[in-house]
N, C-alpha and C positions, 0 to 999 in steps of 0.2 A: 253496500248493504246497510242499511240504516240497525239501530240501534231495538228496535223491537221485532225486528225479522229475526237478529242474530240471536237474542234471547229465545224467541220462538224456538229457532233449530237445534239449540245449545238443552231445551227441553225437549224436545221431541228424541236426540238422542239418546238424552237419560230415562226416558220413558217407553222406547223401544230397544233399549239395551243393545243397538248397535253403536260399534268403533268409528261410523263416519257420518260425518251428515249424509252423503248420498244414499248411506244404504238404509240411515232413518228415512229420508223420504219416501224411498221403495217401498219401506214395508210400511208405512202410514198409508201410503198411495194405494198397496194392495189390498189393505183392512180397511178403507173410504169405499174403494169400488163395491166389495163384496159385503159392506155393511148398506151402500146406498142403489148396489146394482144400476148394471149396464149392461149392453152388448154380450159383454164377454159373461156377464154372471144376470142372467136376467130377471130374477127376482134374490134381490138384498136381503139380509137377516132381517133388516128392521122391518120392511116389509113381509116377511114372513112370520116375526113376533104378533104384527098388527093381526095379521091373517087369525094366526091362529086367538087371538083376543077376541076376536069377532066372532071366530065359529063356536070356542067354548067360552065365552061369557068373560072368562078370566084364566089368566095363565099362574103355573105355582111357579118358584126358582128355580126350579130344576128344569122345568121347558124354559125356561127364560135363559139360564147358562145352556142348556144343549144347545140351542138358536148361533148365542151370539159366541160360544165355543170357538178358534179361528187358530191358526198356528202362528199367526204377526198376533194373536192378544188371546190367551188361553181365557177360558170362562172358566168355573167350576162351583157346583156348591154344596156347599157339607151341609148336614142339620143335625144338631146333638141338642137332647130335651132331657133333662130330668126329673123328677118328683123327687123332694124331703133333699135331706143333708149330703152331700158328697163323701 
């Protein structure tokens, strides 16, 4: 294995917070299919973000993390505003 592959999987681990390389690949491989859909998942997140960009003009974060939401790469998103001094 060359030198920029092993880095590659050496992150992927640390980025899917699995114990092994195989079981990062798994769960990279399952968040690839169901973010780019196939077969098994036939319409992908991203193309459901698209979808919905199109139908309503613009999407806000909160549809944007419900989409890409996923249990290999959790989404979420807060929003806290305030006026004057804390």
């Amino acid at each position: 294995m060359n030198e920029g592959r092993e880095r590659r999987l050496e992150h992927l681990v640390d980025a899917t917070g699995e114990r092994t390389k195989s079981k990062a690949i798994d769960t990279a491989a399952e968040y690839y299919i169901q973010m780019a859909g196939c077969d098994a998942v036939p319409t992908g997140a991203v193309e459901q973000l698209m979808q919905l960009a199109v139908d309503e003009g613009s999407v806000t974060p909160a549809q944007i993390a419900t989409i890409l939401d996923l249990d290999e790469l959790p989404v979420c998103y807060d929003h806290e505003w305030s006026v004057g001094h804390k």
